[in-house]
C-alpha positions in Angstrom: 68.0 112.1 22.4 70.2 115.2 22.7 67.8 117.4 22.4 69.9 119.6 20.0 72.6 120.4 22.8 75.7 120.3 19.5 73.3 123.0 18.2 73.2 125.7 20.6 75.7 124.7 23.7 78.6 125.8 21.9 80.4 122.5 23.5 80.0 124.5 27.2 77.5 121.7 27.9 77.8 118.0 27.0 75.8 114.9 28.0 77.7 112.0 29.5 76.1 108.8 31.2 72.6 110.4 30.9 73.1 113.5 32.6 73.9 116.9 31.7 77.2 118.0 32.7 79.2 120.9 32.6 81.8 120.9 30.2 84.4 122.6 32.7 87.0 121.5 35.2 86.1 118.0 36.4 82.6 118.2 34.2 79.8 117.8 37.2 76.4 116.9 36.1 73.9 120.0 37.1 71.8 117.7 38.8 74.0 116.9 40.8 74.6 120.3 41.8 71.0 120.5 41.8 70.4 118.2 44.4 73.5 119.7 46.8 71.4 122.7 47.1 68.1 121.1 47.5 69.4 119.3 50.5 70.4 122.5 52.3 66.5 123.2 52.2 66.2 125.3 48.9 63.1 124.3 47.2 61.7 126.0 43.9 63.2 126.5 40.6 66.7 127.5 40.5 68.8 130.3 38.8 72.5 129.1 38.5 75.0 131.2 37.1 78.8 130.1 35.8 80.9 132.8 35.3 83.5 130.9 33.6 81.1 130.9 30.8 81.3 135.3 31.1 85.0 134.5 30.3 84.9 132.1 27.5 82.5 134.5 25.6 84.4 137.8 26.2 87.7 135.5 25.3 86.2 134.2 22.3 85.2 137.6 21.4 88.2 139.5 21.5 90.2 136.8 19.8 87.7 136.7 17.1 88.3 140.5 16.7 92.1 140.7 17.0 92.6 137.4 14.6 90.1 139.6 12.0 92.3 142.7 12.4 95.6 141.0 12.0 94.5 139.6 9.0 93.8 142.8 7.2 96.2 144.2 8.7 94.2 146.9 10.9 95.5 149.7 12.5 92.5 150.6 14.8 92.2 148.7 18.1 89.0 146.7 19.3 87.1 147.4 22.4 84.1 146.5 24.6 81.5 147.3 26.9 78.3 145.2 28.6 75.0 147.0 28.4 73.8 146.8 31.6 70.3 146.8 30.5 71.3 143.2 30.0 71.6 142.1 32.8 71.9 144.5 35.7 71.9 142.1 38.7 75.1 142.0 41.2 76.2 138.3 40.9 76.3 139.0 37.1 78.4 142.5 36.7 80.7 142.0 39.7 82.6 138.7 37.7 81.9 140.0 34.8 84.1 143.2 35.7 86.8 141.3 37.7 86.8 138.6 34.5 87.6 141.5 31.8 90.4 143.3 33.8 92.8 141.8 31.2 91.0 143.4 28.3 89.8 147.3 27.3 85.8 145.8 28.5 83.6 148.5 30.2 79.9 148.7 30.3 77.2 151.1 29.0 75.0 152.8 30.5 71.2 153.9 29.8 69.9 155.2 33.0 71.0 156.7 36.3 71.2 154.2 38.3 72.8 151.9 35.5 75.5 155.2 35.5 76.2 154.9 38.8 76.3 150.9 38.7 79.0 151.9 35.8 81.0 154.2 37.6 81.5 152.0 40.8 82.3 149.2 39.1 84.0 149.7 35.8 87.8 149.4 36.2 90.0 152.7 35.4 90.6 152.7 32.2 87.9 150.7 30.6 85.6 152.2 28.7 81.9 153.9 30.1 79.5 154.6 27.1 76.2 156.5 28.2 73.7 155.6 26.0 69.8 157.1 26.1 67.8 160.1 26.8 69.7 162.3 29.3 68.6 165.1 31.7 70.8 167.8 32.8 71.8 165.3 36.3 72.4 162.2 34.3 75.0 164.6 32.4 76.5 166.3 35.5 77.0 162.8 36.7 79.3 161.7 33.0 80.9 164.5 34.1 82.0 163.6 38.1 83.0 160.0 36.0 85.3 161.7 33.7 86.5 163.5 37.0 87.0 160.2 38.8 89.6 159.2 35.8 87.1 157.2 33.7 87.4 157.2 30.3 83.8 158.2 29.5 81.7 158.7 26.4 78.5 160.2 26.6 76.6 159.6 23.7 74.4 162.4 22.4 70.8 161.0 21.1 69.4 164.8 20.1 70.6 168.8 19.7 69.3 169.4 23.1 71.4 166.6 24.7 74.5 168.2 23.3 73.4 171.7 24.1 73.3 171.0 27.9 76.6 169.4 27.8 77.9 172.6 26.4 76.0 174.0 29.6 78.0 171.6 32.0 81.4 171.7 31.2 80.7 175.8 32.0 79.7 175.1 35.2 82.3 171.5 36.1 85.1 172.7 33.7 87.9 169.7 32.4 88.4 167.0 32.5 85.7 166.4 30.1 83.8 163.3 29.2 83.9 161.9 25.4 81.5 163.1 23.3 79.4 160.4 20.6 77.1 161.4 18.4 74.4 158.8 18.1 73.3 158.7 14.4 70.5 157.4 13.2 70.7 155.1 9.7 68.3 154.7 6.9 69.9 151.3 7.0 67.6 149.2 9.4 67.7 145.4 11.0 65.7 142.7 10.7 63.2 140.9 12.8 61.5 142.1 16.1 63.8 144.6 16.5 64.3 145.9 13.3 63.1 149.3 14.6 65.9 150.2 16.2 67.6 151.0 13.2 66.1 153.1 10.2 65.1 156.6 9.7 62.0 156.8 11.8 64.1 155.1 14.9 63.5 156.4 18.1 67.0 157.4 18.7 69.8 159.1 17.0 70.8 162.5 14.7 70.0 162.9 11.2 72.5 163.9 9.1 71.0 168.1 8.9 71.3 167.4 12.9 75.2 165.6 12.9 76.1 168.6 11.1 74.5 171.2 13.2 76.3 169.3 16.1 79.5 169.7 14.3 78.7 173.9 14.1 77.8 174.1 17.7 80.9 171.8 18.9 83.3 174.0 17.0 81.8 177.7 18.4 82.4 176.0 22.0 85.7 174.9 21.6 85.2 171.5 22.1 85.3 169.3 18.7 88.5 167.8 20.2 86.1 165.5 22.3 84.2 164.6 19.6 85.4 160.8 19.5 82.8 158.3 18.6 79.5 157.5 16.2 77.2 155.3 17.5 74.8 153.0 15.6 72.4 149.9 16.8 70.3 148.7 14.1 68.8 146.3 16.6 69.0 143.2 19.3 69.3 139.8 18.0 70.2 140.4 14.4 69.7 137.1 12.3 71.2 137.8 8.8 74.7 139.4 8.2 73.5 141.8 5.3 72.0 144.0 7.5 74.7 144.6 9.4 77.6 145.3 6.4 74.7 147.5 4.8 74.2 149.4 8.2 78.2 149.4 8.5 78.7 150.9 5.0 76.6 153.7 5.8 78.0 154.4 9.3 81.5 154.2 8.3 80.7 156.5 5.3 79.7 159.2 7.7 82.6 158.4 10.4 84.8 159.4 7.1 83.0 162.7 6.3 82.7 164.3 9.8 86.8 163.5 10.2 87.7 165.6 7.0 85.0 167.8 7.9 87.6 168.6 11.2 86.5 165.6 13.6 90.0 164.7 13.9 90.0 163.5 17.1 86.9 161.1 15.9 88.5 157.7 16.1 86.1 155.4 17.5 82.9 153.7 15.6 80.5 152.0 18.3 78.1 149.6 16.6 76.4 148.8 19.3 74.9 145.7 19.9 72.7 142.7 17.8 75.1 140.0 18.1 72.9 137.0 17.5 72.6 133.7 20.2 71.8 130.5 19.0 68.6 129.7 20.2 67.7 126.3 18.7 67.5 123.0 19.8 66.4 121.5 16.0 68.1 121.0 12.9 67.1 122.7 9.9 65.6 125.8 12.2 68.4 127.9 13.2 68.0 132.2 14.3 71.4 133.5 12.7 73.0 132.5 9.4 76.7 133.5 10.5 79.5 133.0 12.6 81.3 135.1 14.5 84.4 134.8 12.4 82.3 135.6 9.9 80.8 138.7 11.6 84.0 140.4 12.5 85.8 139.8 9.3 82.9 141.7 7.8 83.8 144.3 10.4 86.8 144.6 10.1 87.2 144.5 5.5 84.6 147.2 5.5 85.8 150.1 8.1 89.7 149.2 6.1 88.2 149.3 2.8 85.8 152.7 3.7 89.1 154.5 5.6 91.2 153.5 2.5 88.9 155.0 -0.1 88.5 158.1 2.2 91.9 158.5 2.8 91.2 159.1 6.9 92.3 156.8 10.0 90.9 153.4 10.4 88.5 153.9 13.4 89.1 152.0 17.1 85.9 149.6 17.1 83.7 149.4 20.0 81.0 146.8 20.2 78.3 145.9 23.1 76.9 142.6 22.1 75.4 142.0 25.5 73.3 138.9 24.2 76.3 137.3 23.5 78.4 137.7 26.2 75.2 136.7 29.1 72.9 134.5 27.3 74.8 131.1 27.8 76.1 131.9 31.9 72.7 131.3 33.7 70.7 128.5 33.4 67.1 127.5 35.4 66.3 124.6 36.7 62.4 123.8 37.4 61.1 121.4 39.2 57.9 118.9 37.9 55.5 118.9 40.2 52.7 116.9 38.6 52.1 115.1 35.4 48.5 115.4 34.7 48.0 112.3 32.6 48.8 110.2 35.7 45.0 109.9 36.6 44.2 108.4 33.9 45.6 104.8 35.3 44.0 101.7 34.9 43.0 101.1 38.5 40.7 104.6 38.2 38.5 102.5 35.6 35.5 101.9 36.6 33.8 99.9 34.6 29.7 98.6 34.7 28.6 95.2 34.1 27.1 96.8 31.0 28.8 99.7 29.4 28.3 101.6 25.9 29.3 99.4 23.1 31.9 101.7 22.4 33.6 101.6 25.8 33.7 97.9 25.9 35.5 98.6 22.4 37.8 100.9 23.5 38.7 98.5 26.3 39.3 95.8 23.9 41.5 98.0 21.6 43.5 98.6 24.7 43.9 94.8 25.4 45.1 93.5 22.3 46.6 96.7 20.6 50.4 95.8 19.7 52.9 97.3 17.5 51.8 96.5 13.8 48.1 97.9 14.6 49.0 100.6 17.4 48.6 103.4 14.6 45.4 102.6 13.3 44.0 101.5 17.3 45.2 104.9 17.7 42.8 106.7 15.4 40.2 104.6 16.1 40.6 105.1 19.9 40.3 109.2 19.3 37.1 108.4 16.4 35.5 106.6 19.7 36.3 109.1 22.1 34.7 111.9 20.2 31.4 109.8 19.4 31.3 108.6 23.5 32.1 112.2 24.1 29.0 113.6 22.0 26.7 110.8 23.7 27.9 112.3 27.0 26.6 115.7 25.5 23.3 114.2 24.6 22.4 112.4 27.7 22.7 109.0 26.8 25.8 107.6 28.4 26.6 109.3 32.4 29.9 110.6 34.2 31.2 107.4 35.1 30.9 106.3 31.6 32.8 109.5 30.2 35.7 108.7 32.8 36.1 105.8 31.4 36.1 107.0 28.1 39.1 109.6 29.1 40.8 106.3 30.9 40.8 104.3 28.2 41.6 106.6 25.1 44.5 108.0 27.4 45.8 104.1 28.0 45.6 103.4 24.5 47.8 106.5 23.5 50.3 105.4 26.0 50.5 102.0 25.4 51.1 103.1 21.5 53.4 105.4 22.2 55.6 102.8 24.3 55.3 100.9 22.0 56.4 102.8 18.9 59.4 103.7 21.1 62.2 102.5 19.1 60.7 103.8 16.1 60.5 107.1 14.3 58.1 108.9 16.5 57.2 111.3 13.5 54.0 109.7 12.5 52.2 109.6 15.9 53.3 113.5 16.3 50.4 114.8 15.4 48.5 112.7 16.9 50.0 113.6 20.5 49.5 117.0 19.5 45.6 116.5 20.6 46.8 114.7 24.0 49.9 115.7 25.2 51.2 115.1 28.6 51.3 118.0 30.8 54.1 118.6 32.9 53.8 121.0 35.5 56.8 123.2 36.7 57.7 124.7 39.8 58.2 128.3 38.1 56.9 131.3 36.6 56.9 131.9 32.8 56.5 135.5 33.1 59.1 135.5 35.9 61.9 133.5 34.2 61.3 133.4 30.5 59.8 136.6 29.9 60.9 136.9 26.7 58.8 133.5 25.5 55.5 135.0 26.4 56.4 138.1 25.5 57.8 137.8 22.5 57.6 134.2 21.2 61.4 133.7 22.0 62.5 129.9 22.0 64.9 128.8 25.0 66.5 124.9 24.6 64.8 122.8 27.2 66.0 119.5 28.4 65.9 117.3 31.4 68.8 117.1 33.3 69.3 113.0 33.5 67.5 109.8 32.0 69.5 110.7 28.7 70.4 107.5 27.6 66.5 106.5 27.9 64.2 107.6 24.8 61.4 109.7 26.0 58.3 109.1 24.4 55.5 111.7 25.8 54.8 114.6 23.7 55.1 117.4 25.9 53.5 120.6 27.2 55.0 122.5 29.8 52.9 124.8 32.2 53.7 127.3 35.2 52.5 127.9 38.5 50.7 131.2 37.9 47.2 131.5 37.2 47.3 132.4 33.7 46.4 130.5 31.0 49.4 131.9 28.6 52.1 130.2 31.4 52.2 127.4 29.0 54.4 126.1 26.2 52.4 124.2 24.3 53.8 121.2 22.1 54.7 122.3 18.6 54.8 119.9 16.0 57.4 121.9 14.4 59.7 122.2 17.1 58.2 118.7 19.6 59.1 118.3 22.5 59.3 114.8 24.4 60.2 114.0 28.0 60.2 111.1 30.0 56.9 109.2 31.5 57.7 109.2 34.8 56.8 108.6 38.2 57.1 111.7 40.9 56.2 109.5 43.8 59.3 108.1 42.9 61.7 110.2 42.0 62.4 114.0 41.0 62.4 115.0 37.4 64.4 118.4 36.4 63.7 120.6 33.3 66.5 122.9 32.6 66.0 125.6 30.4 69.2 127.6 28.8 70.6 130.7 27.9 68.6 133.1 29.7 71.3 134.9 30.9 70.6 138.0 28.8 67.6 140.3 29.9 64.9 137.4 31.5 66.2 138.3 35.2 65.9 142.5 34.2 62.9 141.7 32.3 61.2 139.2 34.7 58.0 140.6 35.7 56.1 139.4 38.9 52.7 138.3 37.8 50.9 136.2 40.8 53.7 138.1 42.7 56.3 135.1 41.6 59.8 136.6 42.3 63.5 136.3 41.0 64.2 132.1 41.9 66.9 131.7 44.6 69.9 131.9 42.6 73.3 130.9 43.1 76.7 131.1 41.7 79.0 127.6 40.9 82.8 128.6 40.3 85.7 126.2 39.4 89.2 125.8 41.5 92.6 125.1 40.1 91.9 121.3 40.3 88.4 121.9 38.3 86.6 121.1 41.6 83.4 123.2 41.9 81.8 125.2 44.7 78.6 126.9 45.0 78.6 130.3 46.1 76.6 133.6 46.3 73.2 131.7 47.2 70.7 134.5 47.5 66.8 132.8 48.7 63.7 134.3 46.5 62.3 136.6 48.7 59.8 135.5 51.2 56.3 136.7 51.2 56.3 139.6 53.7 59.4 141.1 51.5 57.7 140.2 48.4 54.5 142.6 50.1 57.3 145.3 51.1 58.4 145.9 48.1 54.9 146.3 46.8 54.3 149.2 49.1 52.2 147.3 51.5 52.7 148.3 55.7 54.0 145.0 57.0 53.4 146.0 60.2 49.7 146.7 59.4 49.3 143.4 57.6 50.6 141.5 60.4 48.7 143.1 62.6 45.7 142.9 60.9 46.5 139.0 60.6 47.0 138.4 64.2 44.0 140.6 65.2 41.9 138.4 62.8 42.7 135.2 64.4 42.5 136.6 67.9 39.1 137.5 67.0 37.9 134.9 65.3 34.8 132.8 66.9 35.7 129.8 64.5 39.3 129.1 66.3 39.5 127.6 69.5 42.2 128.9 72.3 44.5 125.8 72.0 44.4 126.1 68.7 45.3 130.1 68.2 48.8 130.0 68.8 49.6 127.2 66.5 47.5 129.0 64.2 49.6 132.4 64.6 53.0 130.2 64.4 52.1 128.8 61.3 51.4 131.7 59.6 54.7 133.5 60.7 56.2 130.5 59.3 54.8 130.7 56.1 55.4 134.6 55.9 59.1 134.0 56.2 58.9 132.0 53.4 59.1 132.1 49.4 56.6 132.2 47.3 56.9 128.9 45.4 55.5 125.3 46.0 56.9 123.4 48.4 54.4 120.2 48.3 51.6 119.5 46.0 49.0 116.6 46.1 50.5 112.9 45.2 53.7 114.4 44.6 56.9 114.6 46.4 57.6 116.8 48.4 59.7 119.9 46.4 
């Protein structure tokens, strides 16, 4: 089983001799890698990151873009920038801004702090685009940018923006930034973010307000850095009509404002929306284009729009910071426990006499085998819910309902091995009412925000044991003590893993492309933080070496950065103990070093009952 890897790796992943590998240099398998780290003493889920994979996207992106333009002959150039709202975190940006020195690629801005990221970090040259509501500071500081030597835009997302710009360059003089004018469509997207773009979007000027903006930009002098329109019509855009429909419109009104006097207006920004492919099944896909197709759409429609209006075919910006992060991080979680492994025949516990229908159940069991296993099956669950009922009623006791569980769990193992070489489709929903439960060394809230948030789908696969059909039906739960850290088995989209034994041996779920906004996004329910993470680059001879490992933080951070006195809570710790009638004196400093032990560790599982140690 490939678990749909042709579908959504984009060939930067392959499986060879079971494993996953890493389609790069001399193609390592991740567990492998996995288990290099692990030694060193770094236990938990893992966050890797391969920032050759930053590369081949922004590549693949600008080729896609110049091949489009040389088609049709385009006279405007294409450029770039990453949203940092993205993905804002250090081992991210800094390759990503050392990988795009060859190419116009900046990155855009929507806060303060993601400004200043922007202006330390961006190389001269490349573009900044300041996106969002500003204050009069946030302003000042596109200003000191433009006075460093970047070439910055800052986008204007109402009148008032633009009128304390007008204040600014008063009190800083030139160089100026770039001026945009955000503008807000009737044209809107399509799925969970289709918001962003339509009339009653939260951002942008309407067309009474673009032409005000003209008026004031004239009476100050200062219509020669007008240079860009800016549209987003939404995150994550799954059909292509939007998008020309939203393009028609913007590059309609990029026309009108030049022979209106913009004509220093060159640049259309269309912001970001370029979709990932999520999926791992056939016939259930999240986007019905290609790039190529995408950017030849681009590309004809800005030509055809500045032909008809007789004005300049516009430079074209785009952000697209889905595309260019998703597929560079991966996690890797740890099972700690299969909860169906209880239910083993040594824990039966059968009577001399039982209920008639546990000593049929048992009997099913025995002499089930593959041309009945389907029917046993049904009859099995028919048993289990009568037995179950009985329980309810007082006639048959605990030990009897244990071995009710035992037995019906058995008897859906032992079908499902034995089906194994078949089409597992009719037992499916049949598993759907007993799934194995695999239990994972991470936070759902923490890591895949996005899934309980928002229902978003990440492709999930072990890491080895490939070449081996798994057979269990599979639901996947987190550490946290929440009954939504689960992702439950969907007979539309199944999942099946491998029955395995974790006395044994480890067993590695990875979960891909979640590169783009999880880590920003991930939010610290149980107070679960950011996995250790760690970087993986290639040499010259495709060798690879793991770098930048950064430890989730340990618990007495973890409590720091919730506002919590450390002092005082080790203090009050210690004092505690020292007080404490219940401990002995030999036993008090032992006590005290295991606790500062603990304290100076992260939050995750390292051990958990009957397992292995993570």
């Amino acid at each position: 089983m490939d678990y749909g890897i042709k579908i959504w790796s984009k060939n930067y992943f392959k499986i060879k001799d079971g494993k996953v590998i890493i389609n790069h240099g001399k193609k390592p398998a991740i567990v492998d890698i996995v288990k290099d780290v692990r030694s060193e003493g770094y236990k938990g889920p893992l966050l890797i990151r391969f920032p050759h994979l930053i590369k081949n996207q922004i590549d693949t992106l600008f080729e896609s873009f110049e091949k489009s333009m040389k088609e049709y002959s385009y006279n405007g150039k294409f450029n770039g920038v990453f949203p940092l709202k993205v993905n804002q975190f250090p081992n991210f940006v800094i390759p990503l801004t050392e990988i795009s020195q060859g190419y116009n690629y900046g990155l855009e801005a929507g806060s303060k702090p993601e400004l200043i990221i922007a202006m330390s970090y961006t190389n001269l040259g490349s573009p900044i685009i300041v996106n969002g509501f500003k204050d009069k500071e946030m302003i000042t500081l596109g200003f000191i940018a433009a006075q460093m030597g970047h070439d910055i835009t800052i986008t204007i997302e109402g009148i008032n923006e633009l009128e304390t710009i007008l204040e600014v360059a008063k009190e800083m003089g030139s160089p100026y930034p770039n001026i945009g004018l955000r503008i807000r469509l009737h044209s809107s997207g399509i799925g969970i973010w289709a918001k962003s773009g339509g009339i009653n979007s939260k951002f942008g000027l309407t067309s009474a307000e673009l032409v005000e903006a003209m008026t004031m930009l004239k009476q100050a002098d200062m219509l020669e850095n007008f240079k860009m329109i800016h549209f987003h019509i939404g995150s994550q855009i799954s059909e292509i009509s939007p998008m020309k429909k939203a393009l028609r419109e913007a590059g309609n009104i990029y026309a009108e404002l030049y022979k209106m006097g913009a004509t220093n207006l060159n640049s259309v920004d269309l912001g970001g929306g370029l979709a990932v492919e999520y999926s791992q099944h056939k016939g259930i896909y999240e986007k019905n284009y290609t790039l190529e197709e995408f950017t030849s759409d681009v590309v004809y429609l800005l030509k055809m729009i500045a032909q008809n209006k007789k004005v300049p075919e516009p430079d074209i910006y785009i952000e697209a910071g889905r595309f260019i992060a998703a597929s560079h991080a991966i996690v890797v979680a740890p099972v700690l426990e299969l909860f169906s492994q209880e239910y083993d025949q040594k824990e039966l516990n059968l009577k001399e006499k039982n209920p008639p229908l546990i000593d049929e159940l048992y009997e099913l069991y025995k002499i089930m085998n593959e041309n009945n296993a389907i029917e046993f099956l049904h009859d099995s669950l028919d048993h289990m819910e009568s037995l179950l009922t009985l329980f309810d009623l007082g006639y048959i006791d605990l030990i009897d309902r244990s071995n009710t569980e035992i037995l019906v769990h058995l008897i859906i193992k032992k079908a499902v091995d034995l089906l194994r070489n078949k089409d597992l489709t009719d037992i499916i929903n049949i598993q759907n009412m007993i799934q194995e439960r695999y239990l994972l060394n991470f936070s759902i809230f923490q890591s895949l925000p996005d899934y309980w948030g928002l229902g978003q789908n990440f492709p999930v696969m072990p890491l080895e044991k490939l070449d081996e059909k798994p057979t269990r039906s599979a639901s996947l739960w987190d550490i946290t003590c929440d009954s939504d850290g689960e992702i439950s088995f969907d007979t539309q989209k199944p999942l099946f893993l491998h029955d395995v034994n974790l006395i044994e041996e480890d067993y590695f779920l990875c979960f891909f492309l979640v590169g783009a906004y999880q880590e920003t996004m991930g939010m610290q329910h149980n107070l679960f933080t950011h996995p250790t993470e760690l970087t993986v680059d290639f040499d010259e001879e495709g060798n690879y070496e793991i770098k930048n490992i950064i430890e989730a933080q340990n618990i007495l951070d973890i409590l720091d950065d919730m506002d919590y006195d450390i002092k005082d809570v080790e203090r009050r710790l210690k004092q505690k103990i020292e007080e404490s009638k219940k401990i002995n004196d030999d036993m008090r400093s032992y006590i005290l070093g295991k606790l500062y032990v603990f304290l100076s560790e992260n939050c995750y599982l390292k051990t958990i009952a009957g397992c292995k140690n993570d």
